[in-house]
mmCIF file as Biopython writes it, N, C-alpha, C and O atoms, coordinates in Angstrom:
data_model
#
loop_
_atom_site.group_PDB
_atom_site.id
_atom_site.type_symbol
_atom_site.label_atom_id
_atom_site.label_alt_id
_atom_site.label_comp_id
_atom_site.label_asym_id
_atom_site.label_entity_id
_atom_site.label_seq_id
_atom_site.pdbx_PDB_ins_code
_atom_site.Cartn_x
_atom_site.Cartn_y
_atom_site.Cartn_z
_atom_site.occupancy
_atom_site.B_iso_or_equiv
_atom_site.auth_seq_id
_atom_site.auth_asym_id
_atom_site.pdbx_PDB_model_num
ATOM 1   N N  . UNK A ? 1  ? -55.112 -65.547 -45.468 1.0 0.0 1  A 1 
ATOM 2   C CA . UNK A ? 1  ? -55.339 -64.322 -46.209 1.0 0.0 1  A 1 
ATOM 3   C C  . UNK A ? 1  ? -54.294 -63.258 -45.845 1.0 0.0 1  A 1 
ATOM 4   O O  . UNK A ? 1  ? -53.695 -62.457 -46.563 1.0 0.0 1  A 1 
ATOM 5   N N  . UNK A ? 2  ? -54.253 -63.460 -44.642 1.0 0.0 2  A 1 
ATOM 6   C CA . UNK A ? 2  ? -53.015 -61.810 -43.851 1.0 0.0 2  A 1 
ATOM 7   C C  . UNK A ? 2  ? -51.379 -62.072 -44.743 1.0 0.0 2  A 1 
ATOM 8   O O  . UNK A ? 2  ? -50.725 -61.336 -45.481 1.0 0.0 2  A 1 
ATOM 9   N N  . UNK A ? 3  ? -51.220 -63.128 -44.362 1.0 0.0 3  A 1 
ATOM 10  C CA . UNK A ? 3  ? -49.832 -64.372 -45.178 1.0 0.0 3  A 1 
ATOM 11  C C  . UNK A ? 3  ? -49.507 -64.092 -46.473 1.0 0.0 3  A 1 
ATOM 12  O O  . UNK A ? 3  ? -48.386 -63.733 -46.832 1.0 0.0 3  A 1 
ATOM 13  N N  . UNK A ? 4  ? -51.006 -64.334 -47.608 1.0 0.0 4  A 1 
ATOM 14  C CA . UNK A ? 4  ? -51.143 -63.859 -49.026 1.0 0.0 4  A 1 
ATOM 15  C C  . UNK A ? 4  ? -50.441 -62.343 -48.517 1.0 0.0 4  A 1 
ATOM 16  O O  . UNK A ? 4  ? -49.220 -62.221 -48.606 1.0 0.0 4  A 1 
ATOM 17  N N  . UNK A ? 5  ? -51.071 -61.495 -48.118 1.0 0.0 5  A 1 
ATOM 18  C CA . UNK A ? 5  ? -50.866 -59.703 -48.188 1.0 0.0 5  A 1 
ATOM 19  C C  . UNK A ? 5  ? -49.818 -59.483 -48.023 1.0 0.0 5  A 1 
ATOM 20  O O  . UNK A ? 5  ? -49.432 -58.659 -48.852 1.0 0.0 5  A 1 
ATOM 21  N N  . UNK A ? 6  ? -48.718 -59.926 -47.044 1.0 0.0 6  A 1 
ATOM 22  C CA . UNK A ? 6  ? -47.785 -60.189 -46.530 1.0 0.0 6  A 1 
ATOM 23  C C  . UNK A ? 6  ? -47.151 -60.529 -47.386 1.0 0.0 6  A 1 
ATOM 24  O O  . UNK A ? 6  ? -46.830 -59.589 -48.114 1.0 0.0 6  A 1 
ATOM 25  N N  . UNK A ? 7  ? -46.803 -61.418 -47.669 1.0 0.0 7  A 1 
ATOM 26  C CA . UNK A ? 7  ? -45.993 -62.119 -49.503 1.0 0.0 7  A 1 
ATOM 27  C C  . UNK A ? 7  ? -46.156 -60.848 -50.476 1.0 0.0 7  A 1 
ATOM 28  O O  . UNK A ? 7  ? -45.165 -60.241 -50.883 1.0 0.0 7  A 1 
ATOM 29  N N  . UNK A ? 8  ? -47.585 -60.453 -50.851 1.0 0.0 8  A 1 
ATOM 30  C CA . UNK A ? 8  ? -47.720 -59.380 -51.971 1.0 0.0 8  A 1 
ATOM 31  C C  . UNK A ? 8  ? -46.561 -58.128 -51.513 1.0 0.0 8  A 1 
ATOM 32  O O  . UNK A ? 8  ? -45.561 -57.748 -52.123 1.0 0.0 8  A 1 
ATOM 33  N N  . UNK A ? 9  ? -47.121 -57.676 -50.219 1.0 0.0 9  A 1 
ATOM 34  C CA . UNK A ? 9  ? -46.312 -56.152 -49.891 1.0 0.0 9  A 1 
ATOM 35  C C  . UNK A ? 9  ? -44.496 -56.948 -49.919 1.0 0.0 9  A 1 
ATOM 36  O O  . UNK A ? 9  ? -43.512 -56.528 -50.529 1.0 0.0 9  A 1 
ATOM 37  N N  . UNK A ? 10 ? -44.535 -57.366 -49.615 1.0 0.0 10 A 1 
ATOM 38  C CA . UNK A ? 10 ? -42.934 -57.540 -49.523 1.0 0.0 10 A 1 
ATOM 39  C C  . UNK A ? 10 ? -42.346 -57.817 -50.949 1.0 0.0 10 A 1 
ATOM 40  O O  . UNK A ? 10 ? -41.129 -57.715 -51.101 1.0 0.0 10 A 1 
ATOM 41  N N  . UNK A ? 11 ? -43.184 -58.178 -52.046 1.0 0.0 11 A 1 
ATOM 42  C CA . UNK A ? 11 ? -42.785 -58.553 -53.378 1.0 0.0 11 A 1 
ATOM 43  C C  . UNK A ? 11 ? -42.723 -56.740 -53.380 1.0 0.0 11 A 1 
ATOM 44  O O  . UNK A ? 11 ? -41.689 -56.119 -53.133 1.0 0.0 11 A 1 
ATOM 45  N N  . UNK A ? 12 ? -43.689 -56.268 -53.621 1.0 0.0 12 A 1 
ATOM 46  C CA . UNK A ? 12 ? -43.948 -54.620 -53.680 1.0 0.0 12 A 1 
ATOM 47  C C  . UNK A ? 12 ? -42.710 -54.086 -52.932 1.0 0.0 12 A 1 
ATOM 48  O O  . UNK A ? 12 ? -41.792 -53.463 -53.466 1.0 0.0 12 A 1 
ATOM 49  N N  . UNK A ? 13 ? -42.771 -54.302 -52.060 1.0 0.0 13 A 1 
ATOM 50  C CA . UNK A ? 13 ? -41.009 -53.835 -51.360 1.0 0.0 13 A 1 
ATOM 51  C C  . UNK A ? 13 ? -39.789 -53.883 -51.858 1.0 0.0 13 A 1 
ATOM 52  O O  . UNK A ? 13 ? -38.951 -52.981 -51.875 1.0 0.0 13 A 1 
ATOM 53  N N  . UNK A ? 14 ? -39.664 -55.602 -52.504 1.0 0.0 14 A 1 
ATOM 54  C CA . UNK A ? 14 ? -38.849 -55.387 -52.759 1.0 0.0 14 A 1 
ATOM 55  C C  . UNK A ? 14 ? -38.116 -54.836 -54.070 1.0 0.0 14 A 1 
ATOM 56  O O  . UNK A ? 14 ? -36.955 -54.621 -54.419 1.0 0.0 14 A 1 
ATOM 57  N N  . UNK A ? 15 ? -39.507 -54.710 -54.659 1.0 0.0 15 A 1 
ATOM 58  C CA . UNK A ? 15 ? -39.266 -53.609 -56.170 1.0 0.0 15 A 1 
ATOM 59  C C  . UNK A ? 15 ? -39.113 -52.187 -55.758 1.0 0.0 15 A 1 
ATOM 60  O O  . UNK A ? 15 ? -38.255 -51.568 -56.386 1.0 0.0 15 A 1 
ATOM 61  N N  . UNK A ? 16 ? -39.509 -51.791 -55.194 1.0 0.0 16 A 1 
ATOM 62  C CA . UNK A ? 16 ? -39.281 -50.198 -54.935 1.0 0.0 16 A 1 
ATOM 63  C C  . UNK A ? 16 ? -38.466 -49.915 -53.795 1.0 0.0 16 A 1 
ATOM 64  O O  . UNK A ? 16 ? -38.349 -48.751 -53.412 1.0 0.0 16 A 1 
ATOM 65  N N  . UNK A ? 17 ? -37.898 -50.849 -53.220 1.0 0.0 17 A 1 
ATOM 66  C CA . UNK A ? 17 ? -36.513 -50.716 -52.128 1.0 0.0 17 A 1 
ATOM 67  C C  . UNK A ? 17 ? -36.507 -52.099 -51.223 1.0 0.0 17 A 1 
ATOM 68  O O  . UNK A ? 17 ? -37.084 -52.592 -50.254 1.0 0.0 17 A 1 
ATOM 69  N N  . UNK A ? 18 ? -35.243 -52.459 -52.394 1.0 0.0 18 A 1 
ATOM 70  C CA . UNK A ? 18 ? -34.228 -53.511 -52.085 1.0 0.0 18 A 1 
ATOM 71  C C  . UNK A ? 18 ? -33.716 -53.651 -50.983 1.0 0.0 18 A 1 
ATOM 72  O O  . UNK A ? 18 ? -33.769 -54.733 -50.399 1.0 0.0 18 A 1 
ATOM 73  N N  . UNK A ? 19 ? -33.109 -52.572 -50.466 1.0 0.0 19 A 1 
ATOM 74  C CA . UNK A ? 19 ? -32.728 -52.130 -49.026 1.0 0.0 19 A 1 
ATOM 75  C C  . UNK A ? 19 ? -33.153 -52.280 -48.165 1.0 0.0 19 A 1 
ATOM 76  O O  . UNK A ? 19 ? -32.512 -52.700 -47.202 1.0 0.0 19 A 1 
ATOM 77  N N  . UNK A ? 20 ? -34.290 -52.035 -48.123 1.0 0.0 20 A 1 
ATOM 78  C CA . UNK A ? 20 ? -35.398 -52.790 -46.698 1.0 0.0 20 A 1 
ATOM 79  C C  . UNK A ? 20 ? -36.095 -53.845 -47.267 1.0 0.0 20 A 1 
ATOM 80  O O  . UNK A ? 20 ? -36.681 -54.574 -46.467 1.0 0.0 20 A 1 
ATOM 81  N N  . UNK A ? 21 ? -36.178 -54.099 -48.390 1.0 0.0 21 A 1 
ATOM 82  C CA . UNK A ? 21 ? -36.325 -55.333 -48.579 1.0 0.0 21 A 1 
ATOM 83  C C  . UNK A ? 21 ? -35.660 -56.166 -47.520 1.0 0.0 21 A 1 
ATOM 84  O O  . UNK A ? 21 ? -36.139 -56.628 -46.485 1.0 0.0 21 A 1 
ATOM 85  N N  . UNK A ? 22 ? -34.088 -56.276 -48.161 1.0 0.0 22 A 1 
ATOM 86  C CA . UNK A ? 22 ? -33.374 -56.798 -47.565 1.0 0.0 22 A 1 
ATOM 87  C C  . UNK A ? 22 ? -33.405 -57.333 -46.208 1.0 0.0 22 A 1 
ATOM 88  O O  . UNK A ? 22 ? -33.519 -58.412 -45.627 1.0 0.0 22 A 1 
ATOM 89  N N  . UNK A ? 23 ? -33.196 -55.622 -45.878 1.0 0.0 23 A 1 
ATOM 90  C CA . UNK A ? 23 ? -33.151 -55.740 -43.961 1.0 0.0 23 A 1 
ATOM 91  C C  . UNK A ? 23 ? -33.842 -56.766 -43.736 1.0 0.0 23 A 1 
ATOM 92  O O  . UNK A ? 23 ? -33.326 -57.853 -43.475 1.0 0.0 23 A 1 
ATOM 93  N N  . UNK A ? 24 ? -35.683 -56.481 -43.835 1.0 0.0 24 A 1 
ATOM 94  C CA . UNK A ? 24 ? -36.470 -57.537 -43.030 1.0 0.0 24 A 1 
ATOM 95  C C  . UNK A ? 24 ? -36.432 -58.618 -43.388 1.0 0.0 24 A 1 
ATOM 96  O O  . UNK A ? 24 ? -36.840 -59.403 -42.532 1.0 0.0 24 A 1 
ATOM 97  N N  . UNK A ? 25 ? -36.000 -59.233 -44.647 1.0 0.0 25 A 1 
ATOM 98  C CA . UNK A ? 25 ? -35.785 -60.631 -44.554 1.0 0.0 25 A 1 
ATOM 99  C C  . UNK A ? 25 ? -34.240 -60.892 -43.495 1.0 0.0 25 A 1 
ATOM 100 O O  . UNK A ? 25 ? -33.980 -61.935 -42.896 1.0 0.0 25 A 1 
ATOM 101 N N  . UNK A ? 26 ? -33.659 -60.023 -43.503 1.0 0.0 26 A 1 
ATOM 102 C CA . UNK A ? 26 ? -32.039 -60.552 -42.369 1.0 0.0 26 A 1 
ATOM 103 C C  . UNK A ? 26 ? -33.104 -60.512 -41.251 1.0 0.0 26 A 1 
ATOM 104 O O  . UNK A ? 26 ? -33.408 -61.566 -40.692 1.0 0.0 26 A 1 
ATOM 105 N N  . UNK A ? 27 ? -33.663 -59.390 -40.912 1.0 0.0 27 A 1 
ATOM 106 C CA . UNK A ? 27 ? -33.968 -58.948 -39.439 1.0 0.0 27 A 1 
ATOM 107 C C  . UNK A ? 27 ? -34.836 -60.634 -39.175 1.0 0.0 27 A 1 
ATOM 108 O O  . UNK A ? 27 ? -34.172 -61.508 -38.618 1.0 0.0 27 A 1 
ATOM 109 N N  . UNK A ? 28 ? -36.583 -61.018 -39.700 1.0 0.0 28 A 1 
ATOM 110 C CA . UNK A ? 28 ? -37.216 -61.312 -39.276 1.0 0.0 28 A 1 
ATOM 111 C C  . UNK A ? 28 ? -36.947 -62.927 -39.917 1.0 0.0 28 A 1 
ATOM 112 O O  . UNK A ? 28 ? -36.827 -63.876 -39.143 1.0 0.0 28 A 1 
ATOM 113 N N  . UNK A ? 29 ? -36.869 -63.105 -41.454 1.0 0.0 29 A 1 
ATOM 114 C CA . UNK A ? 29 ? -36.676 -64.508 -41.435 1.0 0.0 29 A 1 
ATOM 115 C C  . UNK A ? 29 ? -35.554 -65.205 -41.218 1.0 0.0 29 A 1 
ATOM 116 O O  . UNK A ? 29 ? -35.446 -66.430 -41.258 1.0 0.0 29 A 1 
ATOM 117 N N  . UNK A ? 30 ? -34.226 -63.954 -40.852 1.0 0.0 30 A 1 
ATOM 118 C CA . UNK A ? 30 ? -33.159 -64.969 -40.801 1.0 0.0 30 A 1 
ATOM 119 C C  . UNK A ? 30 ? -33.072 -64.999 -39.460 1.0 0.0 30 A 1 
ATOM 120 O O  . UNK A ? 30 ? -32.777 -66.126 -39.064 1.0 0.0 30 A 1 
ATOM 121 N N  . UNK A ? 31 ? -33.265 -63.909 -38.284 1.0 0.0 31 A 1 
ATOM 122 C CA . UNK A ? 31 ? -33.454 -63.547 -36.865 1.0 0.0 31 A 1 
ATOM 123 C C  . UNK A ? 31 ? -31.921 -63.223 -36.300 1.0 0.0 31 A 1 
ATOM 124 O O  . UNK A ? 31 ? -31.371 -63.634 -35.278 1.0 0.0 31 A 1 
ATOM 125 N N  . UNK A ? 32 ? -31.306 -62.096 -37.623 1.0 0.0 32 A 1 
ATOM 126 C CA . UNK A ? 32 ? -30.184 -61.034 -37.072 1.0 0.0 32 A 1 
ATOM 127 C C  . UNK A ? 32 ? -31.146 -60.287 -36.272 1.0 0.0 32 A 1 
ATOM 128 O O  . UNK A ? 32 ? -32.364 -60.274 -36.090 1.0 0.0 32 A 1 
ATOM 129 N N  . UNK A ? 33 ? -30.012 -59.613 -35.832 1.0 0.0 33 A 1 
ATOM 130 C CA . UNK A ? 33 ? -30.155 -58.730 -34.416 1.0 0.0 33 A 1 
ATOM 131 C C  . UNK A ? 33 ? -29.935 -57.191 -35.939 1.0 0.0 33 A 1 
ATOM 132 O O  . UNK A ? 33 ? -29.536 -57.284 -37.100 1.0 0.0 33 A 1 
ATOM 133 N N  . UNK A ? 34 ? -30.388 -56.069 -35.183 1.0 0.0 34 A 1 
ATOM 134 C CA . UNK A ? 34 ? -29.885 -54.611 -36.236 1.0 0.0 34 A 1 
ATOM 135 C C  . UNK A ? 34 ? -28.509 -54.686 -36.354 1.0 0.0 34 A 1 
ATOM 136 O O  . UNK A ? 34 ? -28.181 -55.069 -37.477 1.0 0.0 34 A 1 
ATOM 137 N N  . UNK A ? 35 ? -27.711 -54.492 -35.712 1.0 0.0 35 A 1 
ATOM 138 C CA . UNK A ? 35 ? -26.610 -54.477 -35.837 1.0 0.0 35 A 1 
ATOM 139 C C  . UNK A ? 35 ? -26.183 -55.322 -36.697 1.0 0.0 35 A 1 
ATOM 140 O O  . UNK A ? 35 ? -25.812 -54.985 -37.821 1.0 0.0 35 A 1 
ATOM 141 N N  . UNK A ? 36 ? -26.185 -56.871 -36.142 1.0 0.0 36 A 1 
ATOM 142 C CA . UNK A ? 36 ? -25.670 -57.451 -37.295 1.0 0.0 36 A 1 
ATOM 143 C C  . UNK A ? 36 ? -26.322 -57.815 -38.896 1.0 0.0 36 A 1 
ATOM 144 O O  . UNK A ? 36 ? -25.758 -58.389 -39.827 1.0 0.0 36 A 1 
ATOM 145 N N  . UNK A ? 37 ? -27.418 -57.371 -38.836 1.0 0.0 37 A 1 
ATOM 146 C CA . UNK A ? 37 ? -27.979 -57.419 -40.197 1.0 0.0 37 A 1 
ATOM 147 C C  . UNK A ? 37 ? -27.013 -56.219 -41.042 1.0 0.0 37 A 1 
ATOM 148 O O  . UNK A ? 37 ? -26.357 -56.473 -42.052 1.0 0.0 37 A 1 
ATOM 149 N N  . UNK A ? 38 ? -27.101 -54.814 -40.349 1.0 0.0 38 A 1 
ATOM 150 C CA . UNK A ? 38 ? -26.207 -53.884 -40.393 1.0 0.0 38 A 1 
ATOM 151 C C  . UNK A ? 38 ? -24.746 -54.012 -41.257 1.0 0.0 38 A 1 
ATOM 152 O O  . UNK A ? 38 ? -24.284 -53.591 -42.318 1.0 0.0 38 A 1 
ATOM 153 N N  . UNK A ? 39 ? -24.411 -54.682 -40.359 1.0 0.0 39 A 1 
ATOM 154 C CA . UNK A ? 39 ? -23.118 -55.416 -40.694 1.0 0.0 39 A 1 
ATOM 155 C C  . UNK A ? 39 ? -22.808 -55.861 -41.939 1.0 0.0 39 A 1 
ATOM 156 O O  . UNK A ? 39 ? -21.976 -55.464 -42.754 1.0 0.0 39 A 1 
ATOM 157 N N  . UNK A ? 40 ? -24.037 -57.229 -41.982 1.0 0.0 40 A 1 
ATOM 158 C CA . UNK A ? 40 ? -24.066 -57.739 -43.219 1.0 0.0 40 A 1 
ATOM 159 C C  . UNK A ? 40 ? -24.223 -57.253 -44.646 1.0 0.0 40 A 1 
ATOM 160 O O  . UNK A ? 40 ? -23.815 -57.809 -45.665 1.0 0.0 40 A 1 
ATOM 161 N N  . UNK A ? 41 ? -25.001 -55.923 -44.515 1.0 0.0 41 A 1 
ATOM 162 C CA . UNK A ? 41 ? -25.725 -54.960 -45.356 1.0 0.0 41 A 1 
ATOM 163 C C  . UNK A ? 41 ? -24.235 -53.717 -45.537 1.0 0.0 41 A 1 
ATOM 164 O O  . UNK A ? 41 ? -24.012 -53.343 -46.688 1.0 0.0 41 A 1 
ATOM 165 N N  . UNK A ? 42 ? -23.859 -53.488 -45.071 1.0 0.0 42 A 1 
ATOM 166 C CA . UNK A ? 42 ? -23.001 -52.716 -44.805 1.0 0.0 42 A 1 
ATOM 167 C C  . UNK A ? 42 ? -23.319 -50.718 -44.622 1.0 0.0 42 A 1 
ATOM 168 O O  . UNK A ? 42 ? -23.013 -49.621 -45.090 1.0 0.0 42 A 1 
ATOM 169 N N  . UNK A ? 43 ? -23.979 -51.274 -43.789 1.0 0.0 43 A 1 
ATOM 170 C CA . UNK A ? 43 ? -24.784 -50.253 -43.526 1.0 0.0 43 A 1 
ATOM 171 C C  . UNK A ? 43 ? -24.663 -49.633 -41.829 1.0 0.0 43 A 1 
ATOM 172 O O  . UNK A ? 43 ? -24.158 -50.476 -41.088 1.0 0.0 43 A 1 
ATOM 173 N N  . UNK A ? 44 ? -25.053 -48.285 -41.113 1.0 0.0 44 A 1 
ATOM 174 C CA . UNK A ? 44 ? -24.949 -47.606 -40.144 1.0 0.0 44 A 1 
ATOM 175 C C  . UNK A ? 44 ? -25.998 -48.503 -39.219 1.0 0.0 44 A 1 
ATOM 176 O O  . UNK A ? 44 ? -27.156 -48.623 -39.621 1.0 0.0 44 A 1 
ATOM 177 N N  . UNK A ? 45 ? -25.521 -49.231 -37.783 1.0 0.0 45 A 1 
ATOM 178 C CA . UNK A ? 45 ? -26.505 -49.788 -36.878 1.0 0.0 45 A 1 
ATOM 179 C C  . UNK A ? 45 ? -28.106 -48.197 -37.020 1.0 0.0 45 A 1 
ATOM 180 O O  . UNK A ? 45 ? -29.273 -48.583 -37.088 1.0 0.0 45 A 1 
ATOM 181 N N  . UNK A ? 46 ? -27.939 -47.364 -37.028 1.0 0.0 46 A 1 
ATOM 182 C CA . UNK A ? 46 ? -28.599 -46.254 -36.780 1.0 0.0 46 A 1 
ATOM 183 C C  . UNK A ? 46 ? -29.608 -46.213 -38.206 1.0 0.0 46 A 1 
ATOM 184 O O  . UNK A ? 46 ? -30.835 -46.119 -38.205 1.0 0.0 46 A 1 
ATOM 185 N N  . UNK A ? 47 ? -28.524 -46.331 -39.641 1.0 0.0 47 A 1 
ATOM 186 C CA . UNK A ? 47 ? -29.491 -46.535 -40.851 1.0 0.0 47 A 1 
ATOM 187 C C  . UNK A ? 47 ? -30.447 -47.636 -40.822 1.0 0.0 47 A 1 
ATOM 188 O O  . UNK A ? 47 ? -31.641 -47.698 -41.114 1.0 0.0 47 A 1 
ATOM 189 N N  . UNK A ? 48 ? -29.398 -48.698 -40.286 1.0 0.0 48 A 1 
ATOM 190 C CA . UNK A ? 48 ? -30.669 -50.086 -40.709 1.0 0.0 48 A 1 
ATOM 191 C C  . UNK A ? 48 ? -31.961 -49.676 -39.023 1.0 0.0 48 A 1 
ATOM 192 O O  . UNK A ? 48 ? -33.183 -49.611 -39.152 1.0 0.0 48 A 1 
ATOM 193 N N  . UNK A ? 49 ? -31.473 -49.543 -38.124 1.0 0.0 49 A 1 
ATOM 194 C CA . UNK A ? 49 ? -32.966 -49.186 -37.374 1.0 0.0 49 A 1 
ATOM 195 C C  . UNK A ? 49 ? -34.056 -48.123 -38.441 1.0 0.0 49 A 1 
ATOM 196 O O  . UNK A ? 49 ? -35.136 -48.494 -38.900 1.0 0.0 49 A 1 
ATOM 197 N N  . UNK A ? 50 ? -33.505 -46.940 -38.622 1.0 0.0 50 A 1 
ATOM 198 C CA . UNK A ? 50 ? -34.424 -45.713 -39.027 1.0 0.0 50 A 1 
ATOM 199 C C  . UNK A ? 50 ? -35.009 -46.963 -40.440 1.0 0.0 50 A 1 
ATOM 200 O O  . UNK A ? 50 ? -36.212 -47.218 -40.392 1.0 0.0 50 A 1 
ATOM 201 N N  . UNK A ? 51 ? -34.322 -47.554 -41.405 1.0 0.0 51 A 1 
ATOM 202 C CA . UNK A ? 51 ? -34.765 -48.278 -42.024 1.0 0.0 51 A 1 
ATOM 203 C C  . UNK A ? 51 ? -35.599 -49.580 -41.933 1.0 0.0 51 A 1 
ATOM 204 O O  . UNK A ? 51 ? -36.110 -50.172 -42.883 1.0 0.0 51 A 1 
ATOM 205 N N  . UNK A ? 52 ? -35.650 -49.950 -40.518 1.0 0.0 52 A 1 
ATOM 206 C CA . UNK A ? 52 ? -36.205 -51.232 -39.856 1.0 0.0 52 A 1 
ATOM 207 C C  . UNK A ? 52 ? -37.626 -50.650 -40.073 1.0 0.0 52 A 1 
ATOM 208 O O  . UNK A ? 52 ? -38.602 -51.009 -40.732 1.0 0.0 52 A 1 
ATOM 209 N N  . UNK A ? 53 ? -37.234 -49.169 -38.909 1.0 0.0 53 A 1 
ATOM 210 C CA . UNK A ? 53 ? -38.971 -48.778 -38.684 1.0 0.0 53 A 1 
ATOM 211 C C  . UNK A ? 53 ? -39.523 -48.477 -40.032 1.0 0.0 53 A 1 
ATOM 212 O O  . UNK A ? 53 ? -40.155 -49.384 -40.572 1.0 0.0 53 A 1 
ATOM 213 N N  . UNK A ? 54 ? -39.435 -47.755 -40.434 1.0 0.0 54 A 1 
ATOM 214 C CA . UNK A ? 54 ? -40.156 -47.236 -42.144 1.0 0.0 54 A 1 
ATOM 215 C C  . UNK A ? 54 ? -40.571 -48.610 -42.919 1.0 0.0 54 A 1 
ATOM 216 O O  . UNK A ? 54 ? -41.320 -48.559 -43.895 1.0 0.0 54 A 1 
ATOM 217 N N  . UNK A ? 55 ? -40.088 -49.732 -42.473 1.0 0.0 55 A 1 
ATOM 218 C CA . UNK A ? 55 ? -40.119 -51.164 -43.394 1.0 0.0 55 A 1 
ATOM 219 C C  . UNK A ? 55 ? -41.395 -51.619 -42.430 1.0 0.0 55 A 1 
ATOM 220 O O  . UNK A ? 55 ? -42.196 -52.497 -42.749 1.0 0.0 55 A 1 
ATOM 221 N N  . UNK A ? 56 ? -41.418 -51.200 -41.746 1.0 0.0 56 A 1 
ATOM 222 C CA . UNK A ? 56 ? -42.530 -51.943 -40.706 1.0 0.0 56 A 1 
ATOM 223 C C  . UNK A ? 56 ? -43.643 -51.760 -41.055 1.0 0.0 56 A 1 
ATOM 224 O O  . UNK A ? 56 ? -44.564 -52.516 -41.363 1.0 0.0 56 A 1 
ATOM 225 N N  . UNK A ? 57 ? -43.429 -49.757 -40.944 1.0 0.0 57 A 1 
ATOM 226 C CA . UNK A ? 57 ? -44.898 -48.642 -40.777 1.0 0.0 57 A 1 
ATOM 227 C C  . UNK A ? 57 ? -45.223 -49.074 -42.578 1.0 0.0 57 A 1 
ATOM 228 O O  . UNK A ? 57 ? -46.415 -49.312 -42.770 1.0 0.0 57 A 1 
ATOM 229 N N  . UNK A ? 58 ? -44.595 -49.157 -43.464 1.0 0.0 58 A 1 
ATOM 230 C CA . UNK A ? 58 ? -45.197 -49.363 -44.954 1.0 0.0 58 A 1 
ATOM 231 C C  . UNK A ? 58 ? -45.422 -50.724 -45.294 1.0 0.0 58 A 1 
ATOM 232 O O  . UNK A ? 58 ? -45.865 -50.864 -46.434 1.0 0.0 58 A 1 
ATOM 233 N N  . UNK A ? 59 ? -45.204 -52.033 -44.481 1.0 0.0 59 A 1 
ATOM 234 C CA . UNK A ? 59 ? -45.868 -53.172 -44.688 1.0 0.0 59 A 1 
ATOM 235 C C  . UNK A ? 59 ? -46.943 -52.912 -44.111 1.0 0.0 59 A 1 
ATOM 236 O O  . UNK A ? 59 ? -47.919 -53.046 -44.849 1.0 0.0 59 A 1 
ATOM 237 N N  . UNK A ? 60 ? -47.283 -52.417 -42.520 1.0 0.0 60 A 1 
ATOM 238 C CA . UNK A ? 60 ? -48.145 -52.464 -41.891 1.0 0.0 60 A 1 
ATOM 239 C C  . UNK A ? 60 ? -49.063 -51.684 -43.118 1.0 0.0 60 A 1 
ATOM 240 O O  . UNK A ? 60 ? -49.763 -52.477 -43.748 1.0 0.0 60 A 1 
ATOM 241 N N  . UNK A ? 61 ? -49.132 -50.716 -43.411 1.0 0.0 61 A 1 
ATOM 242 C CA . UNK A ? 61 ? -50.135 -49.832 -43.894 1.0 0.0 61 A 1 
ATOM 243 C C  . UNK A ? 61 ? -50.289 -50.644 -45.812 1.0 0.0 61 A 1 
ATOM 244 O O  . UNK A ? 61 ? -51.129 -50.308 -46.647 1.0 0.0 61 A 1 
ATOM 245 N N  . UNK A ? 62 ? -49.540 -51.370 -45.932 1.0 0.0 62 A 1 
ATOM 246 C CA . UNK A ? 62 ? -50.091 -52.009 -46.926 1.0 0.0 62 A 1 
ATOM 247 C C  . UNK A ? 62 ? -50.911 -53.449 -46.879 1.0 0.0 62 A 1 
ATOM 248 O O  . UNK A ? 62 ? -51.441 -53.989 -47.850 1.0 0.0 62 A 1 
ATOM 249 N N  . UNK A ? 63 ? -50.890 -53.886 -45.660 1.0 0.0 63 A 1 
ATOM 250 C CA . UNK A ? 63 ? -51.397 -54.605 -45.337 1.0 0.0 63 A 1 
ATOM 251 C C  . UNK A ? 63 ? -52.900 -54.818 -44.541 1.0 0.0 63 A 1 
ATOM 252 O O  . UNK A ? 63 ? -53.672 -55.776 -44.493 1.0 0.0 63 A 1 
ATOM 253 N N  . UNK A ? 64 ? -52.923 -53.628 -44.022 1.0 0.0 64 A 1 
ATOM 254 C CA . UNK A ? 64 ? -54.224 -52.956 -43.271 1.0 0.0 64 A 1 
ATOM 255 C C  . UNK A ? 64 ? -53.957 -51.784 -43.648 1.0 0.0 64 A 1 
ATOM 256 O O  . UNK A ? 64 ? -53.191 -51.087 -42.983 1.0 0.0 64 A 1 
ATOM 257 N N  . UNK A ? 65 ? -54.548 -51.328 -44.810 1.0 0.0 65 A 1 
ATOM 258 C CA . UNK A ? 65 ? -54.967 -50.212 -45.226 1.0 0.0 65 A 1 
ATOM 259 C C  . UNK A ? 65 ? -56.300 -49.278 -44.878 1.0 0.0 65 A 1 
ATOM 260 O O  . UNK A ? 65 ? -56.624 -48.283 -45.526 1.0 0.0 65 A 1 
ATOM 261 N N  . UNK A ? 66 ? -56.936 -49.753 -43.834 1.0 0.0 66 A 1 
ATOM 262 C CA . UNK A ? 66 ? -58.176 -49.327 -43.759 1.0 0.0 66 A 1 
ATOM 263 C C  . UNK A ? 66 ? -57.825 -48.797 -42.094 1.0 0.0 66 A 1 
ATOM 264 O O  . UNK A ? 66 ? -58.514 -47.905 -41.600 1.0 0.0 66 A 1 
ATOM 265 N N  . UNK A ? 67 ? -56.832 -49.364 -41.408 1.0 0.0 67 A 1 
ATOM 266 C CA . UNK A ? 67 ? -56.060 -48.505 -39.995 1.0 0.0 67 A 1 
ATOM 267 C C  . UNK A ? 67 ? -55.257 -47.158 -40.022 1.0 0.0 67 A 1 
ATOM 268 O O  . UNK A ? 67 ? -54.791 -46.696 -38.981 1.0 0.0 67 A 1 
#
């Protein structure tokens, strides 16, 4: 069930920002480091963190919405 929610929010993600879309599939299913996801993205080591966290805190809260 968590897996299903998980799949949904990240479809939801990645319609309303591609960008962290992105990231967390480099960051978590491909297992870049920030930097080099960064890299790949062409983006500030500093943007893709501030963008890591915000990708986290809005799966988390779409996923357990009741925390």
């Amino acid at each position: 069930e968590e897996l299903l929610a998980l799949d949904e929010a990240l479809d939801r993600l990645e319609d309303t920002d591609p960008e962290k879309y992105q990231l967390i599939q480099l960051r978590y299913f491909v297992g870049l480091t920030n930097e080099q996801a960064a890299d790949v993205m062409g983006i500030s080591p500093t943007t893709a963190k501030r963008h890591w966290r915000f990708a986290r805190s809005w799966l988390h809260r779409e996923i357990h919405p009741d925390t």
